[in-house]
C-alpha positions in Angstrom: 4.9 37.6 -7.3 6.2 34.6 -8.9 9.3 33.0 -6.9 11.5 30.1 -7.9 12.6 29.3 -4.6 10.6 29.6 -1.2 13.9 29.0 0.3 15.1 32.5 -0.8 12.4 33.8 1.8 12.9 33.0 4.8 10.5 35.5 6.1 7.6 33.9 4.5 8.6 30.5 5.4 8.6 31.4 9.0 5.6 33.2 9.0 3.7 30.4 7.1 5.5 27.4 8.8 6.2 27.9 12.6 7.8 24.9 14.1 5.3 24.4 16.7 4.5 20.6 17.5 7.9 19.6 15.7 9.5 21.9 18.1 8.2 19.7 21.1 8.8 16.7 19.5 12.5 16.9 18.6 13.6 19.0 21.5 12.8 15.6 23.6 13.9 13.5 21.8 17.3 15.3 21.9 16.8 15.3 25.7 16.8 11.6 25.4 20.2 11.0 23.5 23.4 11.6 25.4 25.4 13.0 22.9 25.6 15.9 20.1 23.2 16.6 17.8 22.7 17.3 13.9 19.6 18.4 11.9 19.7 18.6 8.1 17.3 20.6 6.6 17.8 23.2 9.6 16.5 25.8 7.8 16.4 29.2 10.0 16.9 27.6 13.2 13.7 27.2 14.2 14.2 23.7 15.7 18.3 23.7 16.4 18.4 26.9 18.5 16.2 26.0 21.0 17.9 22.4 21.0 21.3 24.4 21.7 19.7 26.8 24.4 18.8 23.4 26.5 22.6 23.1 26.5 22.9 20.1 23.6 25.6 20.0 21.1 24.3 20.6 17.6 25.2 21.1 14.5 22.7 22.5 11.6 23.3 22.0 8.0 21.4 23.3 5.1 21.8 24.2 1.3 20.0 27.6 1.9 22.7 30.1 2.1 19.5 32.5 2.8 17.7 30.4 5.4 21.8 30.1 7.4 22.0 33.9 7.6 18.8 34.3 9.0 19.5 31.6 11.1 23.3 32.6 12.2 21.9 36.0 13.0 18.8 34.5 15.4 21.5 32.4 17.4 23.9 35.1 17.3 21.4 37.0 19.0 20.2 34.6 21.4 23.5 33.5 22.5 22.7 29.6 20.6 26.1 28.0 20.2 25.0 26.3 16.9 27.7 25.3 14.5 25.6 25.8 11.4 27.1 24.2 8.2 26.0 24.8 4.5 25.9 21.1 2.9 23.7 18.9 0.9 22.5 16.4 3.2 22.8 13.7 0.2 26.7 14.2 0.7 28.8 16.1 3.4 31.3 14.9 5.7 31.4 16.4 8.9 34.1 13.7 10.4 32.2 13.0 13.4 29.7 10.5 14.7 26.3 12.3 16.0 23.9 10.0 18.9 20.9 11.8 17.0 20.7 13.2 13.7 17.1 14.2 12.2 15.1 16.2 9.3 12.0 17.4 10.6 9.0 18.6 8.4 8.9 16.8 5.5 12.6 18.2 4.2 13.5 14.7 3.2 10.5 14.5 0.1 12.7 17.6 -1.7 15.4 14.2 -2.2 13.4 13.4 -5.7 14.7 10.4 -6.3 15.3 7.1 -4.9 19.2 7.7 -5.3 19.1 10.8 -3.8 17.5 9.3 -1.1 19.6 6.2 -0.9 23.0 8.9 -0.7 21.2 10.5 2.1 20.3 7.7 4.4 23.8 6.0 3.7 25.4 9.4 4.4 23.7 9.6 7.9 24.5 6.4 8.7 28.6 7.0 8.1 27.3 10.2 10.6 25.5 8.1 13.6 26.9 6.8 16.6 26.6 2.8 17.2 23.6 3.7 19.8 22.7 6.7 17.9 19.3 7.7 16.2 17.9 9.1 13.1 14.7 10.4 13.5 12.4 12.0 10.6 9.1 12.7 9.8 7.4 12.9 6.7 3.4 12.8 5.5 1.9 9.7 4.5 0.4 10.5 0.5 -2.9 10.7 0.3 -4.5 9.4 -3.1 -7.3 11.5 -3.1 -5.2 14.7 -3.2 -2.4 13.4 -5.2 -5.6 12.3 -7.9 -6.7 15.6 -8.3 -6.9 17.3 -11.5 -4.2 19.4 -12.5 -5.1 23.0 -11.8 -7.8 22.2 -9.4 -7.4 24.7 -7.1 -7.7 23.3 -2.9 -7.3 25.1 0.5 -4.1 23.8 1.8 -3.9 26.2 5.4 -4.7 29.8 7.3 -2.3 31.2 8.9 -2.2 34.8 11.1 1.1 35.9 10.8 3.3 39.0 12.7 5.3 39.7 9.6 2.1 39.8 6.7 -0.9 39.5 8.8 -3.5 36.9 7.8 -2.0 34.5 4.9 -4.4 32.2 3.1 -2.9 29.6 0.9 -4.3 27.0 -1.7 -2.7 24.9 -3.4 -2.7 22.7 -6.8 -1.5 19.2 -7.4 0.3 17.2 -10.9 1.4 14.4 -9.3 3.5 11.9 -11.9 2.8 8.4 -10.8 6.0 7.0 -12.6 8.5 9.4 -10.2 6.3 9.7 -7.0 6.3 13.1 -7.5 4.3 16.2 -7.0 4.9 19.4 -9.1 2.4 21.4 -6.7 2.1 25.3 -6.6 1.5 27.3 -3.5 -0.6 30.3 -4.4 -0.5 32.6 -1.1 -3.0 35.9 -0.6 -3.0 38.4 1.9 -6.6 40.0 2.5 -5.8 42.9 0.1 -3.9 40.5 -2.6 -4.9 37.4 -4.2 -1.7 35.1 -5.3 0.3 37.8 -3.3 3.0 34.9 -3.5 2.9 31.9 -6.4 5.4 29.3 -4.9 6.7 25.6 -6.4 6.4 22.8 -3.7 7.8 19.7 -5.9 8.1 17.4 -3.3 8.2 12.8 -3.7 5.8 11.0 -2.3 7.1 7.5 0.1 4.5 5.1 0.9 4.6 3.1 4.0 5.4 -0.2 2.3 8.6 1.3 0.7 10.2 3.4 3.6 11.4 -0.2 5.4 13.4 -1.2 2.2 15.2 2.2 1.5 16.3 2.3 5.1 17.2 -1.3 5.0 19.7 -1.2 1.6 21.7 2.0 2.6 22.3 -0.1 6.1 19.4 1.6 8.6 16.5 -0.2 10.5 12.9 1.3 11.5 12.7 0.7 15.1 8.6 2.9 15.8 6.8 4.5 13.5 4.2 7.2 14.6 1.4 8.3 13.1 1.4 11.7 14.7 3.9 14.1 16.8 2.3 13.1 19.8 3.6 9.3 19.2 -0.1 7.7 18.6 0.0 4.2 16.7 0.9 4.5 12.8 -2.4 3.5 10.7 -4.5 3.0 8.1 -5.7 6.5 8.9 -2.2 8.4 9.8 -1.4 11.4 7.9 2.0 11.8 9.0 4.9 9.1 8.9 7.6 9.8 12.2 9.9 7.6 12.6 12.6 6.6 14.5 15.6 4.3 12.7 19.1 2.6 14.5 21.7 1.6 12.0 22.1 -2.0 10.7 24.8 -3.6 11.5 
C-alpha cells in the first residue's frame, strides 16, 4: 500500500518509531526548566504526556490533525493535562513565553527550506522565556548514504511491534545537493508481505557548519551540542546533532 502521508498513520508511526531514548532525554531536561513546556512536532504524545504526568505544564502542537486525535484520546485516558494545539510550528502564536520549547526526532528536517526554517527558529524565539531553552535534535548527514544511487535499495531498521508484529524496513535515497534534500522511500514488510507499506520520508539535510548561522540570524545561540542522547561530545564521528540554544539578545 502506497501512502502519501505517514502522518495519516499514526499506528504505524508508533509501532515503528517508539520514543524510547528521546523519551529520557527530554523528560529531564523539562525537569531542569522551571517553567511550562511546548513541543512542536508532538505527534501522538509520545514525549508530551509523560512530560505532563511528572506534573509540567505543556503544550503540544502539530499539523497532524490524525496524530492530535490519537494523542488527545491517550491523555484523555491517562489523565495528561496537555493543551494540544494544531499549528504549523513555522508560524503560530500562542501568546505566551515558554522556559523550554523543543522538536525531538528529527521533526525539524520536514522544514525544506532555509526560510521555513528561518520562520521557525524566529517563531520560537518570540515563544521563549529570557532564561528559557530550545532544545532539538536532528541526525548529522552522512555522505555515503546521501551518495547512493537512486533506487539502491538499504536496510534502514527492525522493529517487533504489538500492533503488526515484526516490521522490516529499507529504504532508498535521491538526495538533490542544490536543496539539501532527500526524496527517500520507506518500503515496510511484514513476514507475510513485502512493501506491506511504501512510505515518502522527504526530509533536508543541515550540516554542522551551517546550524550556528541559521540559529544566529533569526536571533538564537548554540550553547552544547551532543553527539548522542546520552550527552557524549559532538564529533567527527556523531551521527546525531542535539542541541541546546538560549536566545540572542
Amino acid at each position: 500500500m502506497e501512502l502519501s502521508d505517514f502522518y495519516d498513520h499514526p499506528d504505524l508511526f508508533d509501532a515503528l518509531l517508539p520514543a524510547s531514548a528521546h523519551l529520557t532525554f527530554y523528560r529531564d531536561l523539562a525537569r531542569q526548566q522551571a517553567g511550562d513546556v511546548l513541543e512542536l512536532a508532538c505527534g501522538t504524545g509520545q514525549l508530551a504526556i509523560p512530560i505532563a504526568l511528572d506534573g509540567r505544564t505543556i503544550v503540544g502542537l502539530d499539523q497532524s490533525s490524525a496524530m492530535l486525535k490519537v494523542a488527545k484520546r491517550r491523555a484523555s485516558g491517562l489523565g495528561a493535562p496537555v493543551g494540544f494545539v494544531q499549528g504549523d510550528m513555522r508560524h503560530f502564536a500562542l501568546n505566551r513565553d515558554f522556559r523550554l520549547i523543543f522538536v525531538a526526532r528529527n521533526s525539524l528536517l520536514h522544514l525544506l527550506t532555509t526560510s521555513d526554517l528561518l520562520a521557525a527558529f524566529a517563531t520560537v524565539r518570540r515563544h521563549l522565556g529570557p532564561d528559557g531553552v530550545f532544545a532539538f535534535d536532528v541526525f548529522t548527514p552522512s555522505l555515503t548514504l546521501l551518495s547512493r544511487s537512486p533506487g539502491q535499495r538499504f536496510p534502514v531498521m527492525d522493529e517487533d511491534t504489538v500492533t503488526f508484529g515484526r516490521l522490516c524496513v529499507e529504504g532508498t535515497c535521491n538526495y538533490d545537493s542544490a536543496t539539501q534534500v532527500n526524496h527517500a522511500t520507506w518500503y515496510i514488510s511484514t513476514p507475510h508481505v513485502r512493501d506491506a507499506w511504501v512510505v515518502p520520508m522527504v526530509l533536508r539535510s543541515i550540516f554542522p557548519q551551517e546550524l550556528p548561522m541559521l540559529l544566529s540570524a533569526a536571533g538564537l545561540e548554540l550553547v552544547s551540542r551532543f553527539g548522542d542522547l546520552g550527552r557524549e561530545p559532538f564529533g567527527p564521528a556523531s551521527r546525531a546533532q542535539v542541541c541546546l540554544c538560549r536566545r540572542r539578545d
